[in-house]
DSSP file (Angstrom, degrees, kcal/mol; ACC not computed):
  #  RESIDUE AA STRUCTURE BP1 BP2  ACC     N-H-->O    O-->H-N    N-H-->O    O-->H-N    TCO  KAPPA ALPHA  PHI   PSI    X-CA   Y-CA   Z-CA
    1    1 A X              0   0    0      0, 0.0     2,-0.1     0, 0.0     0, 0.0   0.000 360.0 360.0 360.0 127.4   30.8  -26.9   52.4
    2    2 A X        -     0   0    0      1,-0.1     2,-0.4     0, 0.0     3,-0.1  -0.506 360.0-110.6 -94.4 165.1   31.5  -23.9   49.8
    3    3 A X        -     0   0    0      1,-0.1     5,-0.1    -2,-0.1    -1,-0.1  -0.811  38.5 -90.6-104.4 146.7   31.5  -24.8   46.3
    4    4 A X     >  -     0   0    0     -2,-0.4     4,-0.6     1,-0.1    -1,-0.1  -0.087  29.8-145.1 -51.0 151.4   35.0  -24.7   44.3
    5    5 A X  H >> S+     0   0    0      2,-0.2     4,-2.7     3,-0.1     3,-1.9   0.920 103.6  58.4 -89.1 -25.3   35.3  -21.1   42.8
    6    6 A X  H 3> S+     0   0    0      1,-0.3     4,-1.8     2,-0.3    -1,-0.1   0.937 110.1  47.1 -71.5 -53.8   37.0  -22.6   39.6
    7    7 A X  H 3> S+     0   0    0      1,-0.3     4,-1.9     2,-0.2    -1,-0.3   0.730 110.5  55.0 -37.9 -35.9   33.5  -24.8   39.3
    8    8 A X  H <X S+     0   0    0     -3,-1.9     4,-1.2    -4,-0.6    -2,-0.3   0.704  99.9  52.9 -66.4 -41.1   31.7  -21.6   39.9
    9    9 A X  H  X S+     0   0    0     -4,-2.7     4,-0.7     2,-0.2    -2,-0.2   0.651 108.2  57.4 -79.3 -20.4   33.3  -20.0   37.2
   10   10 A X  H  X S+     0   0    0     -4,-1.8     4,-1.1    -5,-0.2    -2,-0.2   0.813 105.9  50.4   2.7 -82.2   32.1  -23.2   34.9
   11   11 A X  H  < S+     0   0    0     -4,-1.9    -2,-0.2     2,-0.2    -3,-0.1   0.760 110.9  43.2 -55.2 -74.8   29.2  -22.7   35.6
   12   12 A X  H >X S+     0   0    0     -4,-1.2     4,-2.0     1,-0.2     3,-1.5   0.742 111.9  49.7  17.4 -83.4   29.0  -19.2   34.9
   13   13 A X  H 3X S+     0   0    0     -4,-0.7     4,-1.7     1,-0.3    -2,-0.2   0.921 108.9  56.4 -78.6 -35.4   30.9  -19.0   31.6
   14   14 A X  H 3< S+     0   0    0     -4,-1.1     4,-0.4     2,-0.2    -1,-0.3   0.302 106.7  49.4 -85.1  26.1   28.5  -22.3   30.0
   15   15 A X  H <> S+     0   0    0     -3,-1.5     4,-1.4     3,-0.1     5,-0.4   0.370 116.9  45.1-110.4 -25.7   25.1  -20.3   30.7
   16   16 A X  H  X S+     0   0    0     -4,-2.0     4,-1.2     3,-0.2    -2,-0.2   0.813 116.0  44.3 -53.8 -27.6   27.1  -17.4   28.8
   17   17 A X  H  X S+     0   0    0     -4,-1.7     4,-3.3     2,-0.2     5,-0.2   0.969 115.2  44.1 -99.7 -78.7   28.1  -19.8   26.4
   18   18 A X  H  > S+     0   0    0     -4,-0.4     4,-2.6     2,-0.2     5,-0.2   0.855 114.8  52.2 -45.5 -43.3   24.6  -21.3   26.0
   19   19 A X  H >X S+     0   0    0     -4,-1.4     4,-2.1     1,-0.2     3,-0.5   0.913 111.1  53.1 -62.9 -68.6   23.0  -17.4   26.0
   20   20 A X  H 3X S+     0   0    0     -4,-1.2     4,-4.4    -5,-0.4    -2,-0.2   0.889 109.3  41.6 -35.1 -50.7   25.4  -16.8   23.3
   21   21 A X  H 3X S+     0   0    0     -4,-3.3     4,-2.0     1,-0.2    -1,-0.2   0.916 110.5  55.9 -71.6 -34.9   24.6  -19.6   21.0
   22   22 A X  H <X S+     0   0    0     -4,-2.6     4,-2.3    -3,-0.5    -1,-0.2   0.927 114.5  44.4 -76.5 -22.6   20.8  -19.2   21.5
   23   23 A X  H  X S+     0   0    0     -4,-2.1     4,-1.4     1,-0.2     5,-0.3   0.899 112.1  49.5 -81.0 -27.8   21.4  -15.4   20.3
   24   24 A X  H  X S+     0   0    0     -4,-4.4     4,-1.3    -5,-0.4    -1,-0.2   0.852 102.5  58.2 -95.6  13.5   23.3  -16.3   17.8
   25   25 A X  H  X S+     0   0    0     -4,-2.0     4,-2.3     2,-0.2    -2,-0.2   0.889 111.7  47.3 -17.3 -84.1   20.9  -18.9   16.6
   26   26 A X  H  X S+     0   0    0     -4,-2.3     4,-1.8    -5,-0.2    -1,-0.2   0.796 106.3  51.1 -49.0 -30.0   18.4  -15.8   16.3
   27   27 A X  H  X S+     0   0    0     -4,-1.4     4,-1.8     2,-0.2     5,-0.3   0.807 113.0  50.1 -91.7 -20.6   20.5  -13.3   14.5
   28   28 A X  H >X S+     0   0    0     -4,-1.3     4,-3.0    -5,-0.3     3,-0.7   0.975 114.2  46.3 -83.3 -51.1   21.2  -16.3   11.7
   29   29 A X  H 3X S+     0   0    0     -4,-2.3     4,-3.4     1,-0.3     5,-0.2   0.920 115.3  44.2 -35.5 -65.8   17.6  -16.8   11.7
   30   30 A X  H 3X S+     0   0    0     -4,-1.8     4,-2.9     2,-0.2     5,-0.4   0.941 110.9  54.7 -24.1 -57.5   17.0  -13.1   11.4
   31   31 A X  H <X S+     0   0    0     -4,-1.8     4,-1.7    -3,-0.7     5,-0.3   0.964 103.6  54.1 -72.6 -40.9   19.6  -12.9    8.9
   32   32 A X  H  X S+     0   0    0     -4,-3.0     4,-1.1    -5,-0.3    -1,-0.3   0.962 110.6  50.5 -52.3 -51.9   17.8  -15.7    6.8
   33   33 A X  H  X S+     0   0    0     -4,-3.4     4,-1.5    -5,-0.3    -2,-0.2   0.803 105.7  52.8 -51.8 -43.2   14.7  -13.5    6.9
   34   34 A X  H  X S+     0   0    0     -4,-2.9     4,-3.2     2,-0.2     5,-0.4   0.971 107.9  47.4 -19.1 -90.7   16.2  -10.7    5.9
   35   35 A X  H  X S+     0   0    0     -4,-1.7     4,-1.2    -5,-0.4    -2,-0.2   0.748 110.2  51.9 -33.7 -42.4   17.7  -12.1    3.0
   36   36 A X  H  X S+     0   0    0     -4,-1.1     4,-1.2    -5,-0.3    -1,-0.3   0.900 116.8  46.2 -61.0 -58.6   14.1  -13.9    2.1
   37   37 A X  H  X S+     0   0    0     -4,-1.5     4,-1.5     1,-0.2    -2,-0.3   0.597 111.5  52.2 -82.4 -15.8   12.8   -9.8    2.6
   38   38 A X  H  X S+     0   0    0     -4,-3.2     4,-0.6     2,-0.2    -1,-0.2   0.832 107.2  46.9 -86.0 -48.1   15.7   -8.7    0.5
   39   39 A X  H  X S+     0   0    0     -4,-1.2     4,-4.1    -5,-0.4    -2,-0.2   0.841 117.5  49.3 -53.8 -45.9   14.9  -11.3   -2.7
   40   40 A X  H  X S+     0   0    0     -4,-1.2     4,-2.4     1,-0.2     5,-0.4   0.986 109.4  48.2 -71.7 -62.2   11.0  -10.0   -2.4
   41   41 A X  H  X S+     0   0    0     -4,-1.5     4,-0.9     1,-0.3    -1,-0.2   0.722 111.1  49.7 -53.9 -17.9   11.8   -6.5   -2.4
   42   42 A X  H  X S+     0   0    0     -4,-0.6     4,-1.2     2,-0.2    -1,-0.3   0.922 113.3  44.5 -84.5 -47.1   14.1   -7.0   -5.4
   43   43 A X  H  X S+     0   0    0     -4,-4.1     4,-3.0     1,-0.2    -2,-0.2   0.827 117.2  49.1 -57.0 -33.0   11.2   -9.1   -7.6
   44   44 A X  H  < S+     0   0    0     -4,-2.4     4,-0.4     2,-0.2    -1,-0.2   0.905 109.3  47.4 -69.1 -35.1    8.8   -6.3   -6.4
   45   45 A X  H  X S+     0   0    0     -4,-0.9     4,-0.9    -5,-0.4     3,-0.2   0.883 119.9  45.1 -71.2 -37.2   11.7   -3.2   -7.5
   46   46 A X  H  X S+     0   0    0     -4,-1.2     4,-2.1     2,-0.2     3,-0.3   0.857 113.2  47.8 -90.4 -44.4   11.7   -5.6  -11.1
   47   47 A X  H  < S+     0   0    0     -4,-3.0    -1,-0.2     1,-0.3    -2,-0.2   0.376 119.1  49.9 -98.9  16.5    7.5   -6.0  -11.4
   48   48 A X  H  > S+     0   0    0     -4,-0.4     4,-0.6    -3,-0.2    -1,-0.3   0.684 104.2  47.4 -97.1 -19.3    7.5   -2.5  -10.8
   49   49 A X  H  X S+     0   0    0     -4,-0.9     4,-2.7    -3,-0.3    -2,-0.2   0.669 111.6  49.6 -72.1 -30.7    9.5   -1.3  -12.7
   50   50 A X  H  < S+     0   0    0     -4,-2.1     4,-0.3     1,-0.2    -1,-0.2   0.662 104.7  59.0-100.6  25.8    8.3   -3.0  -15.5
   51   51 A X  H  > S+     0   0    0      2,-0.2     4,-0.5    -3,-0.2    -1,-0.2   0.487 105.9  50.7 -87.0 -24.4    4.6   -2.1  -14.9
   52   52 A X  H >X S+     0   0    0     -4,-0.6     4,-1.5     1,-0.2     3,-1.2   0.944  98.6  61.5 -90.3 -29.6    5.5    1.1  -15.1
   53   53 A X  H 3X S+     0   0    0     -4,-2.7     4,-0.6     1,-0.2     3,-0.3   0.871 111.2  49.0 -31.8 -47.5    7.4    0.5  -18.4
   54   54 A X  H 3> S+     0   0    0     -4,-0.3     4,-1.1     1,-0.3    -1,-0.2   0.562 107.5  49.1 -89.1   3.3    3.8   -0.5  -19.5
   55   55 A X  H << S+     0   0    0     -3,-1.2    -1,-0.3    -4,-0.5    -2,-0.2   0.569 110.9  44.9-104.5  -8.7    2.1    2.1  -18.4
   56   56 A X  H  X S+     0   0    0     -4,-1.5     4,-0.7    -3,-0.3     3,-0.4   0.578 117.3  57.0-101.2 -20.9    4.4    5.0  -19.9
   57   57 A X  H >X S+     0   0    0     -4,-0.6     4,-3.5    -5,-0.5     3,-2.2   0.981 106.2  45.3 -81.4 -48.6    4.0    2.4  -23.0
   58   58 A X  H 3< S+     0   0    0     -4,-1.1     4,-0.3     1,-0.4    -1,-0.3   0.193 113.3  50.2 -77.6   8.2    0.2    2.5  -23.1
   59   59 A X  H 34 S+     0   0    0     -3,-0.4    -1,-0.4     3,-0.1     4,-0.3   0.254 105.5  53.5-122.3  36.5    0.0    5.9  -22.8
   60   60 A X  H <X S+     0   0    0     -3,-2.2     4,-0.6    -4,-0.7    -2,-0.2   0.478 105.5  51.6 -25.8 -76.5    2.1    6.3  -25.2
   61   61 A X  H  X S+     0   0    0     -4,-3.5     4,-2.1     2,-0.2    -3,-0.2   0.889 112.3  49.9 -56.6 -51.2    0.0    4.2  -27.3
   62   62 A X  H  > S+     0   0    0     -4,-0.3     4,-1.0     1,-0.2     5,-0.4   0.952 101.5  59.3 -56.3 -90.5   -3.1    6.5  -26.4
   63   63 A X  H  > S+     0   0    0     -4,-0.3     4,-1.4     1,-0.2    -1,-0.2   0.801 110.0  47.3 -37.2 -21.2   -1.4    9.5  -27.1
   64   64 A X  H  X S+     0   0    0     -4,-0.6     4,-1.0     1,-0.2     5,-0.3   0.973 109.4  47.4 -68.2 -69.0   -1.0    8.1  -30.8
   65   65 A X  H  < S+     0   0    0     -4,-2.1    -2,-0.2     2,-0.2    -1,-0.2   0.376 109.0  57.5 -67.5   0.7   -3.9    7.1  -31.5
   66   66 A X  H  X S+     0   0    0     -4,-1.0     4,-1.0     2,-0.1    -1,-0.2   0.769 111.4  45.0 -49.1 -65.6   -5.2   10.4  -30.2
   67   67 A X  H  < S+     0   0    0     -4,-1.4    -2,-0.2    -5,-0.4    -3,-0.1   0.533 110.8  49.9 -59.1 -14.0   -3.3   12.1  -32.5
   68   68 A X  T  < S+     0   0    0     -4,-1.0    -1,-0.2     3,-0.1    -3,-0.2   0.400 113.3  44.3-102.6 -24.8   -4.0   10.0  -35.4
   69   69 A X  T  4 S+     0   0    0     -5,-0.3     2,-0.5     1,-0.2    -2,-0.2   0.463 101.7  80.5-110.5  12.6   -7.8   10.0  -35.1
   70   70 A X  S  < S-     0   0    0     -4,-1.0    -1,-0.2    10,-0.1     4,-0.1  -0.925  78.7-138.0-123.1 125.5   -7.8   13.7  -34.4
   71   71 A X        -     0   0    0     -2,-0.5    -3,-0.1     2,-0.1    -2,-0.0  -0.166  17.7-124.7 -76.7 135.4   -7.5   16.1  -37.6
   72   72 A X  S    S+     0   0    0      1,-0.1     2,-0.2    -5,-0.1     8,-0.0   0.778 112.4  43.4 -40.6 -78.5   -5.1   19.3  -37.2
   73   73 A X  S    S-     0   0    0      1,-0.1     2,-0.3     7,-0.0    -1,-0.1  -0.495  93.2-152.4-132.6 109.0   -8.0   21.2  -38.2
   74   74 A X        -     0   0    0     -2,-0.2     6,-0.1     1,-0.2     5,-0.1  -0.735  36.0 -86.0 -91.9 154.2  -11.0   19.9  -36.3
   75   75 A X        -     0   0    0     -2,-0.3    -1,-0.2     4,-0.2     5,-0.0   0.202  33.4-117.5 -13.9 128.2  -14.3   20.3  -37.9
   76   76 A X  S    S+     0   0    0      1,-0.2    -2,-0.0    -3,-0.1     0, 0.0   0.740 108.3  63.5 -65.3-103.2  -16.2   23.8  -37.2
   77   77 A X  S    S-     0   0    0     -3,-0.0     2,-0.2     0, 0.0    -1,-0.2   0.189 109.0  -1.3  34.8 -83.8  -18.8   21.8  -35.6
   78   78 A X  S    S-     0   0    0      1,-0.2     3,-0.1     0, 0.0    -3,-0.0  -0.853  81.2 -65.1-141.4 164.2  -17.4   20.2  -32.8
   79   79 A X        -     0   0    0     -2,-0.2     2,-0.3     1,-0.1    -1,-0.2   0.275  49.1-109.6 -36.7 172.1  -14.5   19.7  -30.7
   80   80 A X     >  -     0   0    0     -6,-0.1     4,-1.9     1,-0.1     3,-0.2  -0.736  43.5 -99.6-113.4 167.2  -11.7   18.0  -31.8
   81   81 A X  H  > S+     0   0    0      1,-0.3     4,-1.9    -2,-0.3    -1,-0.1   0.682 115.7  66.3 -80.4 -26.4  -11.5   14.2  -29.8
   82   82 A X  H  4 S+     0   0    0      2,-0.2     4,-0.4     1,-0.2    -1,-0.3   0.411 100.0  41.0 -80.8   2.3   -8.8   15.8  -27.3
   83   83 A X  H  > S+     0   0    0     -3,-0.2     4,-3.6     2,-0.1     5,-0.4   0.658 114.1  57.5 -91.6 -55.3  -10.7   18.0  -25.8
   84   84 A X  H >X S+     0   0    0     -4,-1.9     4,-1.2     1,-0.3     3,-0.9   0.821 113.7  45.0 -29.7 -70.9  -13.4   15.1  -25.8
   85   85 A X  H >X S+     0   0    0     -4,-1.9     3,-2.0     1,-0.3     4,-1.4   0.770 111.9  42.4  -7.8 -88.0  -11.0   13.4  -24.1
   86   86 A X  H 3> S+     0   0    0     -4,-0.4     4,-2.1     1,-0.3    -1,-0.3   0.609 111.7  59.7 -89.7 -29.6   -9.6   15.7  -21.6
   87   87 A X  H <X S+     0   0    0     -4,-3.6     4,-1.1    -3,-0.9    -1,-0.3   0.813 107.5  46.2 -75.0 -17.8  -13.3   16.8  -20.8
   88   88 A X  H <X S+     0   0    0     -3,-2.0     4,-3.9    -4,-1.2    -2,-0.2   0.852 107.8  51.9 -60.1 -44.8  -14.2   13.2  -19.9
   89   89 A X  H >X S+     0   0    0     -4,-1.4     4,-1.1     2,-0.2     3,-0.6   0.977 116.1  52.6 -60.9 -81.4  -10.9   12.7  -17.6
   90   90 A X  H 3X S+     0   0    0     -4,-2.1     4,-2.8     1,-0.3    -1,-0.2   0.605 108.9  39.5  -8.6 -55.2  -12.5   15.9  -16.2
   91   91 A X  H 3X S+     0   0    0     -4,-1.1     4,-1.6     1,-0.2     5,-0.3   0.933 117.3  51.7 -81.7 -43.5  -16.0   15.0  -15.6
   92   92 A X  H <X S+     0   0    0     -4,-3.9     4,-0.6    -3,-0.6    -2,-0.2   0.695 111.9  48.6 -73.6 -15.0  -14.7   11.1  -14.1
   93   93 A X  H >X S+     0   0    0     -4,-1.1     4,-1.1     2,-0.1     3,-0.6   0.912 118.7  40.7 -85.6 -63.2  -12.0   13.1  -11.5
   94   94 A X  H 3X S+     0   0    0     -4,-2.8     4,-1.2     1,-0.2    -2,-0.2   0.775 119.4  44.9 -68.2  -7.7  -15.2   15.5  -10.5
   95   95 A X  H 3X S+     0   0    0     -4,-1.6     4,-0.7     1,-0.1    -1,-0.2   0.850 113.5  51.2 -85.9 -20.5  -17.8   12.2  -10.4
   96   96 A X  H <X S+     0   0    0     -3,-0.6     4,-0.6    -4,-0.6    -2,-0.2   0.717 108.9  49.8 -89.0  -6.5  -15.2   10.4   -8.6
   97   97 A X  H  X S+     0   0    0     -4,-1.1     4,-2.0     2,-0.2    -1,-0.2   0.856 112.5  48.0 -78.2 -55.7  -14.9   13.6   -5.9
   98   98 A X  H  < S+     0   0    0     -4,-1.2     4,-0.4     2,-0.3    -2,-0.2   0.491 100.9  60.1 -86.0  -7.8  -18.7   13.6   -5.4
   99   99 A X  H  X S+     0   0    0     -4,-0.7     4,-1.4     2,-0.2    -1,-0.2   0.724 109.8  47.4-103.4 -11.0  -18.9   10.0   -4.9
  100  100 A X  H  X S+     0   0    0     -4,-0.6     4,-1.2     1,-0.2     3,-0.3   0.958 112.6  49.6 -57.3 -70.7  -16.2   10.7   -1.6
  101  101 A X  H  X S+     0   0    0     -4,-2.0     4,-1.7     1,-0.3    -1,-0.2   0.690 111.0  43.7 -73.8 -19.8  -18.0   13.0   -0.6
  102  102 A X  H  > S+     0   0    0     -4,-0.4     4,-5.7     2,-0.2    -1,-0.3   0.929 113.8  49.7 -83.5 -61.7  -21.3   11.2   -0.8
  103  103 A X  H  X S+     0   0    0     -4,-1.4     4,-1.6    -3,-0.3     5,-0.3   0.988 108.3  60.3 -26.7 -84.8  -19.9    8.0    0.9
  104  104 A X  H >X S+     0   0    0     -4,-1.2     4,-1.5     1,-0.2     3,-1.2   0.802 114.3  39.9 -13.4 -64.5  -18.3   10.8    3.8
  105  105 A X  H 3< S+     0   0    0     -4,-1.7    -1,-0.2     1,-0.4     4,-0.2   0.752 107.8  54.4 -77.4 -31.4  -21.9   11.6    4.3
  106  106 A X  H >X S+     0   0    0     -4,-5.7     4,-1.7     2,-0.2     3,-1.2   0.868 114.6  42.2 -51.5 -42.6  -23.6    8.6    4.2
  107  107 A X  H << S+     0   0    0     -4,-1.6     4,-0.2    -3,-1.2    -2,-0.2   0.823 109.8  58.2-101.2 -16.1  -21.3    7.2    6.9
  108  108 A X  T 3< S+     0   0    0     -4,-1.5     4,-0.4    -5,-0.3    -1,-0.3   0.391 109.4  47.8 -43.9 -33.4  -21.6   10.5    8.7
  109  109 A X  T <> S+     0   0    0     -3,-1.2     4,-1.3    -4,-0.2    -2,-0.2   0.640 112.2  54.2 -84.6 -53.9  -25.6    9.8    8.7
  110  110 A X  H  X S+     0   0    0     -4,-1.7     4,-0.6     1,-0.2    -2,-0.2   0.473 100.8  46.1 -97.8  14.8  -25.1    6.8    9.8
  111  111 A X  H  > S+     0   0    0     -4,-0.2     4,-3.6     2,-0.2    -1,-0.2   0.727 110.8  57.9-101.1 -35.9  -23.2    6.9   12.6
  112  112 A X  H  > S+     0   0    0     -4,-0.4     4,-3.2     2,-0.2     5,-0.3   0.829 108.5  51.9 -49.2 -36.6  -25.6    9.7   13.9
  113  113 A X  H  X S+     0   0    0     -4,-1.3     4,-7.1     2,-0.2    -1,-0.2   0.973 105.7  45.6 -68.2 -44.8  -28.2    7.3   13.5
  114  114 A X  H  X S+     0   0    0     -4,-0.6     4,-3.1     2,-0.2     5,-0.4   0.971 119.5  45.9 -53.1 -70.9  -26.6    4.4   15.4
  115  115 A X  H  X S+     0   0    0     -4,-3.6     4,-0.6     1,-0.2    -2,-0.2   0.787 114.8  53.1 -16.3 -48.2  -25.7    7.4   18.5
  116  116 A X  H >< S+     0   0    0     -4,-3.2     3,-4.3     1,-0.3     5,-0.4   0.990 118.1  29.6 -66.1 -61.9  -29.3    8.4   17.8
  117  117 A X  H >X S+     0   0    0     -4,-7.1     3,-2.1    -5,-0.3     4,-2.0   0.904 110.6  65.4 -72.5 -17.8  -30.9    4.8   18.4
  118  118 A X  H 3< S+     0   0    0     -4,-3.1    -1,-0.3     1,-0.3    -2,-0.2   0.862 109.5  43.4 -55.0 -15.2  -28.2    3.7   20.9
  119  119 A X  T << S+     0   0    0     -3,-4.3    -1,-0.3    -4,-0.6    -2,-0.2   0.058 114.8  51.2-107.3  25.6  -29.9    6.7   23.1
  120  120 A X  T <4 S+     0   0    0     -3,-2.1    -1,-0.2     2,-0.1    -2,-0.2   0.287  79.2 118.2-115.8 -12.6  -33.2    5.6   22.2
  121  121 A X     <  -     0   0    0     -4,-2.0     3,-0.4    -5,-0.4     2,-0.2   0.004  68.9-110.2 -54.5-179.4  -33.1    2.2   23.0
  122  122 A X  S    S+     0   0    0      1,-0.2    -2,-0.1     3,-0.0     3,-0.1  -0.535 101.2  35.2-101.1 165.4  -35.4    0.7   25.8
  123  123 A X  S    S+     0   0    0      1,-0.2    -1,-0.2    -2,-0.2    -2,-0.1   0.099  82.3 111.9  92.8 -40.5  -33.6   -0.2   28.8
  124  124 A X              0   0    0     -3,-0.4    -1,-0.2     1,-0.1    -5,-0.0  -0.401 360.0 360.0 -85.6 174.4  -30.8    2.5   29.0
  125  125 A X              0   0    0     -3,-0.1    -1,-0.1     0, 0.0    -2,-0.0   0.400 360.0 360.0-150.0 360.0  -31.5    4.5   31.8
């Protein structure tokens, strides 16, 4: 006994039906996420921007009070407090250079060392 085609064709169109709903079930879900990632990204665009507002304000603020504690005409004596300044930023970009590189070498040391004793252990053969 064949089965009716009409039935067949039922059949058919409600597991399309049912595929359809469960995808779009997922794209509203999606779309809800989205929306969620859309909200964050907009408070992040906002607490970034206005961090960087405080950071163009505070050095701002340093650049005044550079300029206010340092005399047109520095002192015969010594440098004037921007140069101080700008040789310090100096020295902390080259301390901060040599302590990469130092780190680098350490781990560089110590990875030779593990190789070293993994080929010294007792047991390998």
């Amino acid at each position: 006994m064949q089965a009716d085609p009409h039935s067949r064709s039922l059949g058919a169109l409600d597991a399309v039906l049912v595929k359809f709903a469960e995808a779009s079930d997922r794209l509203a879900a999606i779309g809800a996420i989205l929306e969620r990632m859309d909200h964050a990204q907009d408070a992040l665009l906002a607490n970034g921007h206005s961090l960087q507002g405080q950071m163009e304000n505070i050095a701002g603020l340093l650049n005044h009070m550079i300029e206010v504690l340092t005399p047109e005409r520095p002192e015969q004596g010594g440098p004037s407090l921007a140069d101080l300044l700008g040789r310090l930023i100096t020295q902390q970009a080259a301390l901060a250079d040599l302590m990469k590189h130092t780190l680098e070498a350490v781990t560089r040391l110590e990875q030779r060392a593990l190789a070293h004793a993994s080929l010294a252990a007792p047991g390998r053969a």
